[in-house]
C-alpha positions as CSV (number, residue, x, y, z in Angstrom):
1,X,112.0,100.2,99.8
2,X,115.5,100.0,98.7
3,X,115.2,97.3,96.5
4,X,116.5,94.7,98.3
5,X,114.6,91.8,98.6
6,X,113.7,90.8,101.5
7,X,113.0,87.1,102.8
8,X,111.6,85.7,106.4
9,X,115.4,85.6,108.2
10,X,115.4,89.6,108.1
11,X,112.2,89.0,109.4
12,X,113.9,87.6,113.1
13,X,115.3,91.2,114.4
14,X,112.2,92.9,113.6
15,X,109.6,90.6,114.8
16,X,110.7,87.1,116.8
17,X,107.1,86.0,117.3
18,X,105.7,86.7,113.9
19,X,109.3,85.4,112.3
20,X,108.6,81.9,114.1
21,X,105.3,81.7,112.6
22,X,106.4,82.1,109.1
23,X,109.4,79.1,109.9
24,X,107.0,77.0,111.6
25,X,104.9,77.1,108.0
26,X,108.0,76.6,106.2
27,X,109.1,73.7,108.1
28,X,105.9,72.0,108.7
29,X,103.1,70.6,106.8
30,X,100.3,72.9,106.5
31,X,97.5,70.5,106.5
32,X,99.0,69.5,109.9
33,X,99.5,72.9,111.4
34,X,95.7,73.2,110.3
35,X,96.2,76.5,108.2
36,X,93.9,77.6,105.8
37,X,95.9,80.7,104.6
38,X,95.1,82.2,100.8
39,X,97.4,84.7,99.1
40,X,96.5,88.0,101.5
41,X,97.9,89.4,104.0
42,X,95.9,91.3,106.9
43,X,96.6,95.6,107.5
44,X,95.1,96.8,110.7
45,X,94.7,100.6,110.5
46,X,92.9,102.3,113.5
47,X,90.9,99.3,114.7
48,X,89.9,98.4,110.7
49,X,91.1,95.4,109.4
50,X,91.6,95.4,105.2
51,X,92.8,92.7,103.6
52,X,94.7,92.6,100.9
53,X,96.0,90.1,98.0
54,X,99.7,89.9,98.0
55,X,99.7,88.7,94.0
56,X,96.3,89.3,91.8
57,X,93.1,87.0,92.8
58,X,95.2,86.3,95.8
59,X,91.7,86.0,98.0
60,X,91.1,82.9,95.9
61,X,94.4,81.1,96.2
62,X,95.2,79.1,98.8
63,X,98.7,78.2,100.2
64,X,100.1,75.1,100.3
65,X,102.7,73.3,100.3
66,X,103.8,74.0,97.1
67,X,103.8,77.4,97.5
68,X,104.1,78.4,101.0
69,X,108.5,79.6,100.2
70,X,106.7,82.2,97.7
71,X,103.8,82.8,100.2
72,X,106.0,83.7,103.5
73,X,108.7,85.9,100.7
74,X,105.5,87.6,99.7
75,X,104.5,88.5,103.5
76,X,107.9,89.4,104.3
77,X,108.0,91.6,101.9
78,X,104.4,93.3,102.4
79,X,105.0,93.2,106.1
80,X,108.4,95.3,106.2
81,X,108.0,97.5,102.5
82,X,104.6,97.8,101.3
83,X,102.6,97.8,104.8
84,X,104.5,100.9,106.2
85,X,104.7,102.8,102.9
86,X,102.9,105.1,103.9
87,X,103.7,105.9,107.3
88,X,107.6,106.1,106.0
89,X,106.5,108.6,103.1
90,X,104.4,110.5,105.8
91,X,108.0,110.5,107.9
92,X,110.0,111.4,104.5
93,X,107.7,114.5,103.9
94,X,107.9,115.5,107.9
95,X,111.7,115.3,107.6
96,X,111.6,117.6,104.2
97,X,109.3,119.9,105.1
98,X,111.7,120.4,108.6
99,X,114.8,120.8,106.5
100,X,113.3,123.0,103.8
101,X,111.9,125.1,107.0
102,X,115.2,126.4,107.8
């Protein structure tokens, strides 16, 4: 949000659990871990689950060793920008239309 990129070390004083997943696929093989993970990430909005692709045709690519830094950069990123987008703008407006109020 304020153009800083993130990566999955910011990740650890937001969410410890979810920060050890994305080092556990960093530092292990994925094949062993027994991950089948593609390019999406999951948004759970009032009990609905949408997913979404975190680069174009993400659906169809799957992660893998190769690619698993840019995978886990790209779910940091969706996970603390892009999948509370809009409750921050929701917050931003709330805060504006309180100061323009008074």
């Amino acid at each position: 949000m304020l153009g800083i990129k993130v990566n999955h070390s910011d990740m650890q004083s937001i969410d410890p659990d979810y920060f050890k997943n994305l080092k556990m696929i960093l530092d292990y093989n994925l094949d062993d871990l027994g991950l089948e993970l593609t390019m999406t990430a999951e948004n759970e909005t009032f009990g609905r689950i949408e997913v979404v692709d975190l680069i174009p045709n993400g659906k169809k690519i799957p992660v893998n060793d190769t690619n698993k830094k840019q995978y886990v950069q790209l779910m940091c990123h969706h996970k603390m920008t892009t999948a509370i987008k809009k409750q921050v703008s929701e917050e931003d407006e709330k805060i504006l239309m309180r100061a323009t109020a008074n």
